[in-house]
C-alpha positions in Angstrom: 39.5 -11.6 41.4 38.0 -8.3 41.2 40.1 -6.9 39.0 40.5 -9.7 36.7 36.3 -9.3 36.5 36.4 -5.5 35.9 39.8 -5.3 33.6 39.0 -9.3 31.4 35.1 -9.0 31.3 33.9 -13.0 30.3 32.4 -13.3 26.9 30.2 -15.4 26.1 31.0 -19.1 24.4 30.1 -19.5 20.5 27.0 -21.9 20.2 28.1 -25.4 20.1 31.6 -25.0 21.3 31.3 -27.0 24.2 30.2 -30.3 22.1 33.2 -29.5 19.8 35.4 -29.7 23.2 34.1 -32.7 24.5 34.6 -34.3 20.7 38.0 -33.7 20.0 39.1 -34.3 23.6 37.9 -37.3 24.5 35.3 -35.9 27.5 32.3 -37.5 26.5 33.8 -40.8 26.9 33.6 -42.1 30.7 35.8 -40.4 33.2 39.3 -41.7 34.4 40.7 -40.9 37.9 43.7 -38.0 36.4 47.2 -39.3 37.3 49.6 -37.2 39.9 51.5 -36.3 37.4 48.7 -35.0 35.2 47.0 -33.2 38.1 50.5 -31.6 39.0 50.4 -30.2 36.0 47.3 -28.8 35.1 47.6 -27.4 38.9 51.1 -25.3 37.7 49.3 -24.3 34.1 46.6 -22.6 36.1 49.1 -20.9 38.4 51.1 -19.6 35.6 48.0 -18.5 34.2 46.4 -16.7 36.6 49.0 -14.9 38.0 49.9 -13.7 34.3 46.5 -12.9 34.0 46.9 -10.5 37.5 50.2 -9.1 36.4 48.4 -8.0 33.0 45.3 -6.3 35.3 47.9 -4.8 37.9 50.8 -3.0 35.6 49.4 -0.9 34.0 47.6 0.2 37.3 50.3 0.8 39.0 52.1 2.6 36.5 49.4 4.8 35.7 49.7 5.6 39.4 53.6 6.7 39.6 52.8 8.9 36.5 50.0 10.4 38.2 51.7 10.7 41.2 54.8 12.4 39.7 53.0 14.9 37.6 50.8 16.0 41.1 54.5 17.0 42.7 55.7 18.6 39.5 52.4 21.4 39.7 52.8 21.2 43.1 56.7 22.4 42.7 55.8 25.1 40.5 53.0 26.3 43.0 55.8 26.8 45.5 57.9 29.4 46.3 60.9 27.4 44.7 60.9 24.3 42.9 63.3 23.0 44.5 64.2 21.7 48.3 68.5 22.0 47.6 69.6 24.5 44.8 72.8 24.5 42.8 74.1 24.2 39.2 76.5 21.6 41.0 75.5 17.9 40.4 78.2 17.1 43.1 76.5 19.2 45.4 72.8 17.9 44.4 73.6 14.1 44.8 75.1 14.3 48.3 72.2 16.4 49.5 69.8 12.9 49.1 72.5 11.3 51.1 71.3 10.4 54.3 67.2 11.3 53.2 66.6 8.4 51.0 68.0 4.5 50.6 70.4 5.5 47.6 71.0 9.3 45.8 70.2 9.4 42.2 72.4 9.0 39.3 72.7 12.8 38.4 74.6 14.2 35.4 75.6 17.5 33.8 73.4 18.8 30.7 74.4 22.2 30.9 76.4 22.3 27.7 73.7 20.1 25.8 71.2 23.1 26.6 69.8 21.7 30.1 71.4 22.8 32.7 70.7 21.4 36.4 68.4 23.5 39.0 68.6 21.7 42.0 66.7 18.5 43.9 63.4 18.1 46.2 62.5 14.4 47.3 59.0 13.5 46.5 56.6 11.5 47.9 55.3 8.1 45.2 53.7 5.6 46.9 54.3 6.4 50.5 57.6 6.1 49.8 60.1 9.5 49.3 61.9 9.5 45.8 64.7 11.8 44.8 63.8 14.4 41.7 65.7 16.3 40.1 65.1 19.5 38.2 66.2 20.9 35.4 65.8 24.0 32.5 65.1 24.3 29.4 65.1 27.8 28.5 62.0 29.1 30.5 60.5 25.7 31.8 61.6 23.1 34.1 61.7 19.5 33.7 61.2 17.1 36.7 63.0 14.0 36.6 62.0 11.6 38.8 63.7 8.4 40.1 61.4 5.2 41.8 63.3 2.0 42.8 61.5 -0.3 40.6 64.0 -3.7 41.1 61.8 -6.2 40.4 60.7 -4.3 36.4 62.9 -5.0 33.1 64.5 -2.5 31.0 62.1 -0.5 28.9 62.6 2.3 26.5 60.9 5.7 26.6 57.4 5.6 26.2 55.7 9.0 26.2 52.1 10.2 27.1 49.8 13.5 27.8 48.8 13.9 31.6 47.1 17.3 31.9 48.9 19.6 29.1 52.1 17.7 30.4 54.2 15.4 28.4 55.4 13.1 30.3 58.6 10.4 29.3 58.4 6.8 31.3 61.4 4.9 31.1 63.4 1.6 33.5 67.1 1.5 33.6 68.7 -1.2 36.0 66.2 -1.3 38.6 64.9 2.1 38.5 61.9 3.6 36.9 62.5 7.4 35.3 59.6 9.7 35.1 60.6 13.0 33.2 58.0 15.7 32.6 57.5 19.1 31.5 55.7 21.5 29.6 58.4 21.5 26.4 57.7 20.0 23.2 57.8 15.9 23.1 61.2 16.2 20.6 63.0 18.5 23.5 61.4 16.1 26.1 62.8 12.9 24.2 66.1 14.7 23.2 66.8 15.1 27.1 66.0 11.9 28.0 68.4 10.6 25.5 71.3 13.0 26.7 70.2 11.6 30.8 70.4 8.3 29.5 73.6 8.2 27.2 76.1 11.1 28.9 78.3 9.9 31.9 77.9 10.8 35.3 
């Protein structure tokens, strides 16, 4: 209730409204006891109302906090002595390393001829809950690519923003929600994300 107050501020009615209402509907005429049936369903309309109303307020909250959270451990990796928790150019040494760590390693692929080649892997932290990233480069700057188990979201295609001189990709493929982020140019961001997406593991 909170948030629907803060995030769907109430506006007020245009003069005469209500009268217009209470014309065309029939309310101004004595009151009848509602049937079941009708009650049932004006009961379910409001449901599905509200909670669409919620799920509006709430999304984009908590995606705004996965990004934020993902772009705080991709400064924080380059801060640190490495970037990185298992290195290797080897993605079938960097998937089984989040064997055993977290519920289910990442899909991992080889970009190296496409320009990107793999670094290594560190498990973040989004939400309480450790995610697998991985890193890679692009010619002097790394790109963090992390994965959040997001099954109860629908596929959705790229959609990039800004967060703190970082341009940063969101995207869901079958149950999981991709962050990718670095400091390259939005076309070499997006042209890596395609190349993740589309190249065979």
């Amino acid at each position: 209730q909170r948030l629907l107050r803060e995030r769907l501020p109430r506006e007020a009615a245009l003069p005469g409204l209500r009268a217009r209402i209470e014309a065309s509907t029939g309310m101004n005429r004595p009151c009848a006891h509602p049937s079941w049936p009708a009650l049932a369903a004006s009961i379910a309309v409001t449901a599905m109302v509200a909670s669409g109303s919620i799920w509006v307020a709430l999304a984009p909250e908590q995606a705004d906090t996965e990004r934020d959270a993902v772009v705080t451990a991709h400064i924080r990796s380059l801060m640190a002595p490495q970037p990185t928790d298992v290195v290797s150019t080897d993605r079938h040494t960097v998937k089984p390393w989040f064997s055993g760590r977290i519920h289910e390693a990442p899909r991992v692929v080889d970009l190296a001829k496409e320009g990107f080649p793999l670094v290594g892997g560190r498990l973040d932290v989004v939400g309480l809950t450790p995610v697998p990233t991985l890193v890679y480069r692009y010619r002097n700057h790394l790109i963090s690519l992390t994965a959040v188990p997001a099954a109860s979201r629908a596929n959705s295609g790229p959609a990039l923003r800004t967060v703190d001189g970082y341009n940063v990709l969101g995207w869901t493929d079958d149950g999981v929600a991709y962050w990718a982020l670095s400091d390259i140019g939005p076309r070499n961001l997006e042209n890596f994300v395609q190349l993740f997406r589309t190249t065979p593991t």
